[in-house]
C-alpha positions, 0 to 999 in steps of 0.5 A: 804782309798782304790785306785781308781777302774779302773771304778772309775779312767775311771769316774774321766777322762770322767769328767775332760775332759768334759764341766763341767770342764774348758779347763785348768783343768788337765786330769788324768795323770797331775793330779796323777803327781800334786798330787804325788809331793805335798805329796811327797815335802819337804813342807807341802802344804795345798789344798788351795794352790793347789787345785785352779791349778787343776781346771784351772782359772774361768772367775768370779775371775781368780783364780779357777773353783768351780764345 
């Protein structure tokens, strides 16, 4: 899988901070962070652990945001 283009990681951001999202989901630089630390841990993570933090709490059940 190829990186991200910068017009892609420029819609990625605009996204993340925008109302579609909540106000605790990451922006870019948190989320690359996140990310890298998950792939490179010593422990092998799996995205229903982790998937949930990116996107911040949802009001309905206060453990994630489904877009």
């Amino acid at each position: 899988m190829a990186p991200l283009s910068d017009a892609e990681l420029d819609e990625l951001e605009t996204f993340l901070v925008s109302d579609a999202t909540s106000d605790e989901t990451m922006v870019l630089e948190v989320l690359d962070g996140y990310l890298t630390a998950i792939v490179v841990g010593p422990v092998t993570v799996m995205p229903s652990q982790w998937l949930a933090r990116v996107w911040g709490p949802k009001e309905e059940d206060g453990t994630r945001r489904n877009l």
